[in-house]
Phi, psi and omega in degrees: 000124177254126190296166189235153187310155182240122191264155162193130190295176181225116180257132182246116201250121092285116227038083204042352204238141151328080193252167184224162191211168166271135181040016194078044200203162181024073190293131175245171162291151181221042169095193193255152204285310183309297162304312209304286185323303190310315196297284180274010161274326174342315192258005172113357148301138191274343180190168196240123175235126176247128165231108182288113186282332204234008171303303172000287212254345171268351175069039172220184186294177170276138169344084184280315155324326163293288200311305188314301186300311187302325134337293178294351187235022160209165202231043183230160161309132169255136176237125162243166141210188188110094162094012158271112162204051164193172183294300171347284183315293194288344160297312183285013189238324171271000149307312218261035169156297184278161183256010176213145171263100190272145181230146186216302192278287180301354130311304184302309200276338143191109199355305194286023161266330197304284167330318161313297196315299191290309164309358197234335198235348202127135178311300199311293190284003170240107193255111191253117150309123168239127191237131191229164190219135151305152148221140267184321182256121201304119173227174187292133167096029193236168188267113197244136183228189182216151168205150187059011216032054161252116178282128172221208169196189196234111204252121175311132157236185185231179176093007226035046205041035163309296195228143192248136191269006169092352179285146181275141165283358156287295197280355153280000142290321204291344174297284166346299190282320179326318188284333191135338166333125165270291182267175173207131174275103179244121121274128196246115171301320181322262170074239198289140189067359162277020175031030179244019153109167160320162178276076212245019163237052177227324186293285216286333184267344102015246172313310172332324205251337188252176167246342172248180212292152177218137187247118170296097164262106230096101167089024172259100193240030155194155175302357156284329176292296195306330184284338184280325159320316195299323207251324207264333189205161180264048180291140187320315208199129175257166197217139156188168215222246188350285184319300202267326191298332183264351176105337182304296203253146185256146188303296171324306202290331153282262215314312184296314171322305195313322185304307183280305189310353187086007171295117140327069186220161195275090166258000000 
């Protein structure tokens, strides 16, 4: 039986309100979180991601009022994260709502929450976000590729991709999951917000390396990158934010394309 692909908008949520940015820079707005939500569960999304962006790097908890609204007015999985780093933090954000916690910064710094998370709530409620970058300078223990006869290797940062942490983004999913991670949230800051398709040898060497779902993020600005993800890697899930937030594309309305390309997806 072949499962079918998971479309799923993405809301980056700051100071309440939905925004979208380039490589994680230069935000503009894109609407409210609440409408938003209604909106695409409405049209036919399989599943929802609220990212408090700037809790990290601002040190405090994620919006709990918002995820609760945001709860209420869709009937699809909910994944939140942002500014999660302790089993407290992934308890208040599902009361009030959600059904998975994505965690990123606060995983890196320290693993053994990954493990907690899953003992207390479920593999299934633990989503380890990963924002992964080329890095060019080449060092010992890293997974090294070439493109242009250029060498690179693919390094996580945190912080909403402030800051990098010297880690290869391969032996940090294969960690991850090692701990307990159910999903992987992957996103390649090059990428995000360029609307020129997906990462698809960051996705496909990814996915390559885990056994559980993997969600594709970064760089999607037509129902063509998703067939190409799709065709191109055995990722799980497209993830995507510009395309639906501006209106180009409709949740449904992508799907039903996927649907003639022959992508397995549910409508």
């Amino acid at each position: 039986m072949t499962l079918t692909k998971r479309i799923i908008p993405c809301l980056d949520v700051k100071n309440g309100r939905v925004v979208k940015g380039l490589h994680f820079e230069s935000i503009k707005d894109a609407g409210d979180p609440v409408e938003l939500a209604e909106k695409y569960s409405n049209d036919g999304a399989d599943e929802l991601v609220f990212l408090d962006i700037t809790a990290s790097d601002e040190q405090r908890e994620t919006i709990k009022e918002l995820v609760r609204k945001v709860a209420s007015v869709i009937d699809i999985p909910f994944t939140v994260g942002g500014g999660v780093k302790s089993l407290e933090d992934a308890r208040n954000i599902l009361l009030n709502g959600a059904d998975k916690v994505g965690i990123n910064t606060g995983a890196i710094k320290n693993p053994k929450v990954i493990t907690e998370l899953m003992e207390l709530f479920g593999r299934q409620c633990v989503v380890v976000a990963i924002d992964a970058k080329r890095n060019y300078d080449i060092k010992d223990n890293v997974n090294v590729f070439s493109e242009n006869g250029k060498k690179f290797w693919f390094e996580v940062f945190i912080f909403g991709g402030k800051q990098g942490t010297g880690l290869d983004a391969i032996d940090w999913a294969k960690k991850a999951e090692g701990l307990g991670a159910g999903e992987i949230l992957l996103t390649s800051i090059d990428k995000d917000g360029t609307k020129d398709g997906y990462d698809i040898q960051l996705t496909r060497s990814i996915v390559d390396s885990v056994s559980i779902p993997v969600i594709a993020s970064g760089g999607c600005g037509k129902p063509d990158d998703m067939v190409e993800v799709f065709e191109k890697s055995n990722v799980d899930a497209a993830l995507a934010a510009s395309i639906f937030h501006y209106q180009t594309h409709g949740v449904n309305g992508v799907k039903t394309y996927l649907k003639e390309k022959s992508i397995p997806v549910r409508l």
